[in-house]
N, C-alpha and C positions, 0 to 999 in steps of 0.2 A: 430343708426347703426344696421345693419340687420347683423346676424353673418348665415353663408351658408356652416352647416359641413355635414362631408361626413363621415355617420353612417358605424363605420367598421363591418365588417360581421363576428359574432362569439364573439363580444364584451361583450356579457352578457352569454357568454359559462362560463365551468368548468376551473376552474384556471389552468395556463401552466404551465409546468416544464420548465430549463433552456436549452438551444442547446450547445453544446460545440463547439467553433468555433476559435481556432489559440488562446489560452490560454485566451474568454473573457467568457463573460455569457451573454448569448442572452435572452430576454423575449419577446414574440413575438405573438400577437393575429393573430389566425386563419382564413383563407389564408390570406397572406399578401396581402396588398392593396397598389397602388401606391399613394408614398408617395409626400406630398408637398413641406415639409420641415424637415428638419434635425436639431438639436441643440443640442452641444455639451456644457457639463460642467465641467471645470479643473481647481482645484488648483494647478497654477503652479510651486510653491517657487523660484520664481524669472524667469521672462519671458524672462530677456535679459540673464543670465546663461543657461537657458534650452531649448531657441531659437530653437536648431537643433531637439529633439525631437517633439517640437510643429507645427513646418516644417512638420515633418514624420507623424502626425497624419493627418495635414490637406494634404498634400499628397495621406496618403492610404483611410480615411473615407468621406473628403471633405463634412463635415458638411454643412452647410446654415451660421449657424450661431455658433460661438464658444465665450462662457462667460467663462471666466479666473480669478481664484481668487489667491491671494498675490502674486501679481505684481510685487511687491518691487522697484519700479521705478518710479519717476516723470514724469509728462506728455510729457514733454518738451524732455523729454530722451529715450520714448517709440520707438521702433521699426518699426515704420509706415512703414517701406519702405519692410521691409521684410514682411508682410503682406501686402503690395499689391505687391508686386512681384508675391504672390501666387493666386492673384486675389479676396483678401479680399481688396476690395476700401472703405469700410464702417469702422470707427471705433469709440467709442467711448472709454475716457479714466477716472478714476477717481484713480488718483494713488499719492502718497508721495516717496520721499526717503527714501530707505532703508527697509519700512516695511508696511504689507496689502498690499490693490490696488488692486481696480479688472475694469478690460476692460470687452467689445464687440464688438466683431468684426465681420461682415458678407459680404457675395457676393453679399446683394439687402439691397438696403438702409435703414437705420433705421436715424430716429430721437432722440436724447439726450433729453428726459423729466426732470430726475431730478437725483441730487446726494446728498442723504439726511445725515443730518448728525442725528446721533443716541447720543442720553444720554449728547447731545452738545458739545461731544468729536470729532474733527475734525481727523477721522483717516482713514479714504477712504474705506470704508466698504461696499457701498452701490451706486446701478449706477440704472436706469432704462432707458428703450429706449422704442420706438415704431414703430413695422414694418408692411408690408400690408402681408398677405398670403391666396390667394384665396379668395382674397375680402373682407378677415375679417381683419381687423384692432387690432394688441395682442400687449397688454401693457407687456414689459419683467422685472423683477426684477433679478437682479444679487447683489445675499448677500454674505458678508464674515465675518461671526460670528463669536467672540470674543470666542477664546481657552480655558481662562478663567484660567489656572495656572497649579497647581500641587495638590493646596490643597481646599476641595471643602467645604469650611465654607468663607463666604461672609465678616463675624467679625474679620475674618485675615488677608484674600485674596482679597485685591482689584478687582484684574483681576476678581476672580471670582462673584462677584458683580458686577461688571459693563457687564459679561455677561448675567447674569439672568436679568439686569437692560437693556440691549441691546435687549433680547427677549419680555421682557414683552411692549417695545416700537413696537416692529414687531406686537402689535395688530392694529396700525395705518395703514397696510399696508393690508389691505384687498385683497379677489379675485374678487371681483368686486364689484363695488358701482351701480349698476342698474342690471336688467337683462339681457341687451344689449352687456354689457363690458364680456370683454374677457382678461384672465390673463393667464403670465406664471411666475415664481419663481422660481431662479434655485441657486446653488451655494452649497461653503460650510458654512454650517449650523452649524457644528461643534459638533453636538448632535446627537447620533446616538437612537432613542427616543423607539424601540419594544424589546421585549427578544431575538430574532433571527438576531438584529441588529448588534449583538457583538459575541465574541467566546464563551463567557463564562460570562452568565448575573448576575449568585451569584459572582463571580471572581470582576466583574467589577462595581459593586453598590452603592460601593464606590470612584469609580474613575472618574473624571474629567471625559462627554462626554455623562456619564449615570447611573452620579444619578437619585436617584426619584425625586426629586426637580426640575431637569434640566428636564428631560422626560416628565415630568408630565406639565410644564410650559410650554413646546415647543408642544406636542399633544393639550393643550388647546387652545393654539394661533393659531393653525391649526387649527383646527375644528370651530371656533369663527371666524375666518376671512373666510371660505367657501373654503379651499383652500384642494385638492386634491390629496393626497400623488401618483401620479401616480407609481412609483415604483415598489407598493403592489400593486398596484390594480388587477393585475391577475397573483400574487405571490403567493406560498400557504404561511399561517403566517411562519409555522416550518423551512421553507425553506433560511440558511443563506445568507443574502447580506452583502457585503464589496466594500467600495471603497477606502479603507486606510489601509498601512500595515506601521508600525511605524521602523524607518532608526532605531531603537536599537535593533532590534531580529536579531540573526545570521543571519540565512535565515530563512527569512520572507515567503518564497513560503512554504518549509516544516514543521513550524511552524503554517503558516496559522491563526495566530491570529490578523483579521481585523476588522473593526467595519463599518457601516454604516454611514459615517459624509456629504456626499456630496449627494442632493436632488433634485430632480425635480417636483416640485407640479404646477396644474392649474385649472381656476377656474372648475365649475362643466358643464358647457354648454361645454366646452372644450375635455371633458373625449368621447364623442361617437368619437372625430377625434382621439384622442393616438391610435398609429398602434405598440408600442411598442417598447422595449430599447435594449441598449447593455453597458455593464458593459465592461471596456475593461483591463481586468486583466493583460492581457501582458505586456500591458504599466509600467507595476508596474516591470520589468524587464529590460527595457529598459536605452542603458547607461546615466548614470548622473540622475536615473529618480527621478523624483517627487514624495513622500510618498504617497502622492493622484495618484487614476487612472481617465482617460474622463467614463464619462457616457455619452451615445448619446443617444437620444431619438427622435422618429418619429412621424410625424403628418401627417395626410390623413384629405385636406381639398378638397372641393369642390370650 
């Protein structure tokens, strides 16, 4: 497969600051180039409960492609029809009752590759698809990482074991197996893995999301598998990211204690097309919303 990307201009410049734009956080390489494609990532705490928000998103941003984690919903019970009403004809589903489940859904066709099952626990975690963009042929990973409890010792914490146990399986899942291959990774991860991931990295060291244990196993399996934190990549480190604000803070906006748990990485031939993200914080205000916000992300392919 010949991969035909379209080098953005300013890509290997001085890292950006964020744009403030209708309550989101913009990261954005220098001028903007037209884009190919669009993909959006959401965990939604139930897709058929928060239907009318995920309406309003694909409404105002009209992604390409939207990966949705904990679904909470059987296949057989999914939505279909309210997503193509909106013009998303493509779907795929990997969901249970009641709990996980993550889709993909988009406006140009994709192909269902696989829905793996992790640590041989069948719990819908895991969907991949394959779409065409500018001629390049992108394998998609849509993950939804195990939360892992409350208490971060694996000898007491089931949950928390079979999350560290669920990561150190995601070494299977490389960014590409040739030079050729072209990947993307998206979902929630549920590990928010750098010091400026969180509000308060001594505060939270101990806490479920970012310990060292967890951080330190999930940056390994990243970099081991070839796989490219786009995010950061023209973020300055110091500079805080959140896409989660937790339903038990009063208010969560003036507290502002968010962590990093929902990701976008891809392989490394893939990094000269990222045209850049958006964080979309408002969402995090939106009625009924979801404790996760979308993070959209851009691609400029030739």
């Amino acid at each position: 497969m010949e991969i035909r990307l379209k080098l953005a201009r300013g890509s290997g410049a001085a890292c950006h600051r964020p744009v403030s734009l209708a309550g989101s956080a913009v990261f954005r390489l220098n001028p903007p180039q037209p884009m190919s494609f669009t993909l959006a990532t959401w965990n939604i705490n139930s897709v058929r409960l928060r239907m009318p928000i995920v309406e309003r998103l694909l409404k105002e941003q009209a992604p390409d492609i939207l990966c949705l984690q904990e679904t909470k919903c059987p296949d057989d019970l999914f939505p279909f029809d309210a997503f193509r009403r909106l013009g998303y004809e493509h779907i795929a589903v990997h969901g249970q009752k009641g709990y996980h489940g993550v889709a993909t859904i988009a406006r140009r066709p994709i192909e269902a590759i696989e829905r793996r099952r992790f640590c041989e626990i069948a719990d819908s975690r895991h969907l991949s698809v394959r779409f065409d963009a500018g001629g390049t042929s992108i394998l998609l990973h849509n993950f939804y990482v195990p939360a892992g409890g409350d208490e971060p010792d694996p000898a007491i914490n089931w949950k928390f074991k079979h999350k560290l146990d669920f990561v150190a399986e995601m070494n299977a899942v490389p960014a590409a197996h040739d030079a050729a291959a072209a990947s993307i990774l998206v979902g929630d991860l549920n590990i928010a893995p750098l010091e400026h991931d969180v509000w308060s990295h001594k505060q939270l060291l101990k806490i479920v999301s970012h310990t060292p244990v967890e951080t330190e196993s999930f940056e390994a399996m990243r970099v081991a598998g070839g796989w490219v934190d786009l995010m950061r990549l023209n973020v300055p480190y110091e500079q805080k990211l959140y896409t989660w604000w937790s339903y038990r803070a009063q208010d969560w906006e003036a507290s502002d204690r968010g962590r990093r748990l929902d990701h976008v990485w891809s392989s490394a031939n893939l990094v000269p097309a990222f045209a850049g993200y958006e964080i979309l914080r408002a969402a995090r205000g939106w009625e009924r919303p979801s404790d996760h916000v979308p993070v959209i992300a851009r691609f400029a392919l030739e």
